[in-house]
Every structure is written in structure tokens, then in C-alpha cells.
C-alpha positions, 0 to 999 in steps of 0.5 A: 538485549538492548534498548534504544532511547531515541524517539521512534513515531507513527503518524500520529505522532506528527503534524506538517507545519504550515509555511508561506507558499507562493502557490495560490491554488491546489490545482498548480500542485504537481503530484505526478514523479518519475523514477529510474530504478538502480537495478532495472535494466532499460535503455529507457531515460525514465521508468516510471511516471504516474502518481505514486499511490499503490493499491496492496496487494490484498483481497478486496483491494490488489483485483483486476478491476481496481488495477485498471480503474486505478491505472486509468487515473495514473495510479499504481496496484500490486494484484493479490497472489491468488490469481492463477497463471492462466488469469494473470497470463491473460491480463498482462498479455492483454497489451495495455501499456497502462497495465504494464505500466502501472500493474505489479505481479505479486508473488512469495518466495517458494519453487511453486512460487517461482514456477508460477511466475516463470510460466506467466512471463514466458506467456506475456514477456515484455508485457509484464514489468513489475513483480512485487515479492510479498513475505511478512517477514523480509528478515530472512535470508531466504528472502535475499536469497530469492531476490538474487536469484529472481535478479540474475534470470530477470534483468529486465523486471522491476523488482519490489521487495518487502517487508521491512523496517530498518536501513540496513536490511533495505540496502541488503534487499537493494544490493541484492537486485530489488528496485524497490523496497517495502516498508511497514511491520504491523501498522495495517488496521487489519495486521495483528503482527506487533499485537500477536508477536511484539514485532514492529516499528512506529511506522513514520520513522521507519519510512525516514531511515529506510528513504535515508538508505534507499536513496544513498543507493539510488533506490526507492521505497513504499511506505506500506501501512498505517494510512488512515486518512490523506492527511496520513499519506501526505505525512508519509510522502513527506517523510521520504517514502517514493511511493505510498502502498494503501489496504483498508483506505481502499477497501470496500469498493466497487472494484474490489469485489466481495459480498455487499453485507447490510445491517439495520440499525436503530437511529436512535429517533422515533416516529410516530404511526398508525401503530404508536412511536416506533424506532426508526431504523437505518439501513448500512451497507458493508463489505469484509476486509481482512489481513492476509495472515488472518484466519479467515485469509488462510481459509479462503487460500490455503485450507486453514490455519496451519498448527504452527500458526497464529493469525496476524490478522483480524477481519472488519466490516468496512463501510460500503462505498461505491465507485473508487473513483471519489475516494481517490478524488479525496485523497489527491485533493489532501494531498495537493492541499499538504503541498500549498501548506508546505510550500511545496509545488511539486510532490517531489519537493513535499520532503525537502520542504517539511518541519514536522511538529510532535504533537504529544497527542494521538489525531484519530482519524474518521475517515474509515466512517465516510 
């Protein structure tokens, strides 16, 4: 056993400083990156452009519907990995250059899974670029070991890789043939892992040492968790993280299907009526969202909860919230305003051209509540 003493932190625990900038609106900023992957194998000089915000591969967020409204506005989603061959074949093969761009198939690490995607690419082919391999623990040499495999049968796929959190095992993924790696143990709002195991890593300076590995490699990472408000992304891009992998802030929308739950609630006011004062009552509408090692994930998927299993995850209501489309909105718009604070006309300069300040205090966010 050991103890390190150097301070680990979470986005909390951090504040950009503002500097002076030449910028003088928010809409000069360039959110927009492009990336060649170390392992991919193209003649192409570019392999992705787009904005590099990823929707999680979770239900209620990584759906068709969201992949494609996402996709129409440049941003990126990892599909859930409960759809069936069938389903995926006919979305990918459907020959959209923006789901092909801009749209992983997600899977995990057994011979059923393995089968899976091998019978969905040889029906789609070059239509499907990304598969992201999804596993809570990317610790194992199972893990690596899948990786190497899927590597060598397929060149040409974009491979995404996760989860983990310290360098060494984000350069054993990328010599192993991932492309990208996946960052984050437990800082979800709907993971209970660092709760339920004592697992984790404060998930700021997580994103800092895996960047630091990945990019002396040439490869990337996804800073995937722990987002609760734009400011939070912002933070995240500006520790070094290439792409930022979002769950609960895209929860609760159109797209992302699920039952519209209502509740009543007292407002706290009266009115006066016919009948005397009466309470007056507020009508609010929600939507479950849950981890995908929760119980109520386990039920839906694979027939419950295994005995030797605990749930690491918990279901919430999140607020109803309509149309993705004015979230997102949101978030470029806070995005784009860390840039003119930092100085910072382009996202990628954002991690070049930040100080970050501890705050010695925790920044609770109400973005959940809007």
C-alpha cells in the first residue's frame, strides 16, 4: 500500500482565469477540430472534423434519434449497445456521410460481442467508421487483449477505447490499436463506482495525465463524466481532453426517448376561490435516467442483477426538456465565452492558453434544474 500526496482535482475544484483577449465576440470563436488517429488506417489527410462533443453511449442519451440530430449540428454520439444487428446494420447502411462521420457503434469485450459487430460490418462495410468498446473496468488484460484483436481484423476502423484513468494504461490501450481513449471511473451523476467500490480518480486531473500520455503518442482522449454545467466542459477541453463525452446533461429529451413522467407539486402560494384559499399546484414534467451498471439498466437488458453483482448505478428523474437542440445551444454558447476569456480564438488553443486557479471551495451547478 501506498499514498500519493500530490493534489488530485475535479472540476470543482478549479476556476479558468480570465486573461486579455483580442476577440471581441463569441461568434469569432472556432469550436470546430480536426484530428488524424495514430492507429487508423486512411489515405485520408483528415479523419475527423466536427465539434468534439459526444453524446454517451447510455440509454436515454446514445439513440438513433440523437445521433442524428446531433450529427446535423456537427456533434458526435456513441449509440447504446442494446440495439440488434439488424437495427444497427440499417442505420449505418443507410449511407449518411454524417452517420459514418459523426456516429460510433458501441460494444463490449465477449465472443458475443465480437460476433455482433462482425456480422454488422460485413453488412455495412466502409459505411461504419467508429466502434467505441465500452467496459467499466479498462484495467483488465481482457480488455487489451480485445482491443489487439479487433486492431489486427480491422484496419480500418476508428477505434474508441475505455475506461480509465491514469497514463500508463492510456499508452497500453494506444500501443494496443485504440485511437482514442476513454477517461473517467466514477465521476457520472448516475455512477455509483467510487461509492460502491472506493474506485476512482478526481476526474480533472485524470483528463490532465491521460492528455499528457495520449498526445506523446499521437493519440486522443474523451474526458467521459463528471460534466454538470458548460462551464465544466469548457474546463475539461482546457485540461487537454480532445473530445468531451456527455450522459446526464443530455438526458431528458426529445430524442432520447423514455416515458414523460408528470408529477404535481405544491408551489407554496394559495389562491383564493369560490371554495375558500386553496394550494396551488405545479405541474412538472420528467424523464428516468439511469447508470448502465444500475439495477434498473440490468433489468431492462440482461434479466437482472447477477449474484455476484452490486449496482454502480442509481436511477433519477431528470427534468423534461424538450428539443436538444437549445441545450446544445447552451453549451457552445459557454463554451465559446470560456474562449474569449481565455484568449483563446480557436478550441484548440483553449489548453495552451489556460491558468487554472483552485478555489479551496466546491461551485455547485443548477444546470440540472433548467
Amino acid at each position: 500500500m501506498r499514498i500519493e500526496d500530490d493534489s488530485k482535482l475535479d472540476y470543482r475544484d478549479v476556476l479558468i482565469r480570465p486573461k486579455r483577449s483580442t476577440l471581441g465576440s463569441r461568434k469569432d470563436v472556432e469550436l470546430e477540430r480536426e484530428f488524424k488517429f495514430r492507429n487508423y488506417r486512411s489515405d485520408s489527410a483528415e479523419h475527423y472534423r466536427g465539434i468534439p462533443i459526444m453524446a454517451s453511449n447510455m440509454d436515454g442519451v446514445g439513440t438513433f434519434a440523437m445521433a442524428d440530430a446531433l450529427a446535423a449540428m456537427g456533434l458526435f454520439t456513441c449509440l447504446i449497445k442494446n440495439y440488434d444487428a439488424d437495427e444497427l446494420a440499417g442505420f449505418f447502411r443507410d449511407g449518411r456521410a454524417s452517420r459514418r462521420e459523426n456516429v460510433a457503434y458501441s460494444t463490449g469485450i465477449t465472443e458475443q460481442d465480437y460476433d455482433k459487430f462482425e456480422a454488422v460490418h460485413k453488412r455495412t462495410g466502409s459505411n461504419l467508421k467508429y466502434v467505441c468498446v465500452d467496459v467499466a473496468n479498462g484495467y483488465s488484460e481482457r480488455f487489451s487483449d480485445f482491443i489487439k484483436q479487433l486492431r489486427e481484423a480491422y484496419p480500418h476502423i476508428v477505434i474508441i477505447a475505455g475506461n480509465v484513468v491514469t497514463g500508463e494504461m492510456t499508452e497500453e490501450l494506444m500501443l494496443s490499436g485504440a485511437d482514442i481513449v476513454k477517461v473517467g471511473i466514477g465521476p457520472g451523476s448516475v455512477c455509483t463506482t467510487r461509492i460502491q467500490t472506493g474506485v476512482g480518480f478526481p476526474q480533472l486531473s485524470a483528463v490532465i495525465e491521460c492528455a499528457d500520455a495520449a498526445h506523446g503518442l499521437g493519440g486522443h482522449i474523451i474526458a467521459d463524466g463528471g460534466c454538470t454545467c458548460p462551464g465544466d466542459l469548457a474546463k475539461a477541453f482546457a485540461a487537454g481532453a480532445d473530445f468531451v463525452m456527455l450522459g446526464g446533461m443530455l438526458a431528458g429529451h426529445d430524442e432520447g426517448g423514455g416515458e414523460i413522467i408528470t408529477r404535481y407539486y405544491k408551489t407554496g402560494e394559495v389562491k383564493r376561490t369560490e371554495n375558500g384559499w386553496e394550494d396551488q399546484i405545479e405541474e412538472r414534467k420528467f424523464v428516468s435516467f439511469y447508470g448502465m451498471s444500475s439495477k434498473a439498466a440490468n433489468e431492462k437488458h440482461f434479466g437482472g442483477l447477477k449474484e455476484y453483482r452490486s449496482s454502480e448505478g442509481r436511477e433519477i428523474l431528470v427534468p423534461y426538456r424538450g428539443k436538444i437542440d437549445n441545450t446544445i445551444q447552451d453549451l457552445l454558447g459557454g463554451v465559446r465565452s470560456t474562449c474569449t476569456y481565455a484568449g483563446a480564438k480557436k478550441l484548440k488553443w483553449l489548453s495552451k492558453c489556460t491558468t487554472f486557479v483552485k478555489t479551496g471551495q466546491q461551485y455547485n451547478s443548477v444546470f440540472a434544474d433548467k
